[in-house]
C-alpha positions, 0 to 999 in steps of 0.5 A, spaced: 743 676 302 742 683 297 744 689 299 740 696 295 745 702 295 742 708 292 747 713 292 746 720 293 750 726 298 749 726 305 746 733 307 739 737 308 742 741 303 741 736 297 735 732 299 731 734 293 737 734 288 735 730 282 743 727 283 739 723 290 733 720 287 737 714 290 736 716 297 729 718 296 728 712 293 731 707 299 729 711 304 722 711 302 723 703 301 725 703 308 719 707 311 714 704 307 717 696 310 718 699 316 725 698 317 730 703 321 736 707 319 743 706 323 749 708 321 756 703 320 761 705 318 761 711 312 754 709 311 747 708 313 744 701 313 736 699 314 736 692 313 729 685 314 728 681 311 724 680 304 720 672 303 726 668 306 731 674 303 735 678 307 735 685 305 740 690 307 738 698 304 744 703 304 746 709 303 753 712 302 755 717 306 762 718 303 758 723 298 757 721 291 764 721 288 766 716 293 760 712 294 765 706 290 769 706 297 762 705 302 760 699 298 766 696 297 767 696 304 760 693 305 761 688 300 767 685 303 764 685 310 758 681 308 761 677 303 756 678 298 758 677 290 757 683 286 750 680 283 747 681 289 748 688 289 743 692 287 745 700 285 740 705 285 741 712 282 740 718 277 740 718 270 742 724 266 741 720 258 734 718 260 727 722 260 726 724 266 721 719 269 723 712 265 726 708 269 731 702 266 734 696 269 739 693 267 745 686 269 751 691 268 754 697 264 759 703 264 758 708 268 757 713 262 760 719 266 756 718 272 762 719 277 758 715 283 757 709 278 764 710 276 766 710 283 763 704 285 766 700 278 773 702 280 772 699 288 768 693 286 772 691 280 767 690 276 761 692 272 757 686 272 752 688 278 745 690 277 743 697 276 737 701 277 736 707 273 731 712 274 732 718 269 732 725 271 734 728 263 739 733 261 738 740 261 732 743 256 737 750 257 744 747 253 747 754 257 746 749 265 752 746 266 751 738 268 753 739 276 748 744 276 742 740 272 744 733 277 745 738 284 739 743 283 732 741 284 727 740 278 721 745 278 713 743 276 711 738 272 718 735 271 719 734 279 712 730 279 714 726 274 721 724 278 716 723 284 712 718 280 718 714 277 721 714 284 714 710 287 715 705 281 723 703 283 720 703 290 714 698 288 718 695 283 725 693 287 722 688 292 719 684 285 727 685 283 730 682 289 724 676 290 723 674 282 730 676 279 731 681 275 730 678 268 723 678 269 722 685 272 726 688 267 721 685 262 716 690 266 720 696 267 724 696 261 718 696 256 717 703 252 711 706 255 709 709 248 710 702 245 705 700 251 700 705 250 700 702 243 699 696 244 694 697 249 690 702 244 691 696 238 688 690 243 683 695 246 681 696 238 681 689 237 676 687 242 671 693 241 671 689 233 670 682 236 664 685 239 661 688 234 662 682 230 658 678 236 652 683 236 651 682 229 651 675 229 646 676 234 642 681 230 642 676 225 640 670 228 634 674 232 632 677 225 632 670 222 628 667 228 623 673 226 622 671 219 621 663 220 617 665 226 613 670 221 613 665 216 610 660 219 604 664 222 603 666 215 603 658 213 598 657 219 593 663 217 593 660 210 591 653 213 585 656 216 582 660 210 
């Protein structure tokens, strides 16, 4: 059994916060499995089953600063080890739209992370980071950066790296972390770059080939001329 916990605040008032890309996140997950919410306890769970894994997709409602005290009760109650538990958050010292997967960590100052440590007592779960970035103006307070909601250009890149976890924590679940975090943890410019090298490398092989082509075509003309040159001479 895995549990996915995206952390988050309850409240219409915080849906499109930066601090609940986790929430938007599993419950995103749950509508795209078609898995039902229900409430236990202090959290919201949908749980079904992945391949022969079963999944169970939860939101605290203890609001972040408490979410340790929500999972560490599901923890306990599914008798699950601290490796099976994948968290799902917001990342202030990511660019805003990376994402990163991790095998454990601090909670460097992410007060829900933080929360969960302490309950678990341990760091050593898997973590699914999606990068929100710190503010551009250095005069906004950090709770005010994770508790408002991006504008523009920078929203449509959350919503973007929110797709890419949904898409990618099935993966995670059913080819384990080492492999995905190959995929997700890649740098994309270091991707692009290497794209743009292989791209590169192949536009040369092919004009090499088409100059072998080339070469042999011409070379097949003159032994072809040569010898219509030997056969008009034997006529004279």
């Amino acid at each position: 059994m895995k549990l996915v916990v995206g952390l988050g605040n309850p409240g219409s008032q915080y849906e499109q916060t930066r601090h609940n890309a986790g929430f938007r996140v599993v419950d995103a997950l749950a509508q795209k499995l078609g898995w039902q919410w229900e409430r236990r306890g202090r959290a919201m769970l949908a749980n079904g089953s992945l391949g022969a894994e079963k999944v169970v997709l939860v939101k605290p409602l203890t609001y972040m600063n408490l979410s340790g005290e929500a999972v560490g009760e599901l923890v306990r109650w599914y008798k699950v080890p601290p490796e099976d538990v994948l968290l799902v958050y917001d990342e202030l010292d990511l660019p805003a739209g990376r994402l990163r997967l991790k095998t454990s960590g601090s909670a460097a100052g992410h007060n829900g992370l933080e929360s969960v440590i302490r309950h678990l007592q341990t760091n050593k779960f898997p973590r699914l980071r999606i990068g929100i970035g710190r503010p551009a103006n250095q005069r906004v307070e950090t709770t005010n950066h994770v508790l408002g909601a991006p504008p523009g250009d920078e929203r449509i890149l959350l919503a973007t790296a929110e797709d890419q976890a949904v898409a990618a924590i099935p993966q995670i679940l059913t080819q384990g972390i080492a492999t995905m975090m190959n995929q997700l943890n890649a740098d994309p410019e270091a991707q692009q770059k290497a794209e743009e090298h292989r791209r590169l490398q192949q536009e040369r092989r092919e004009q090499a080939r088409l100059r072998r082509e080339a070469e042999r075509s011409q070379a097949k003309g003159q032994h072809a001329s040569s010898l219509d040159e030997q056969a008009a001479s034997s006529l004279e």
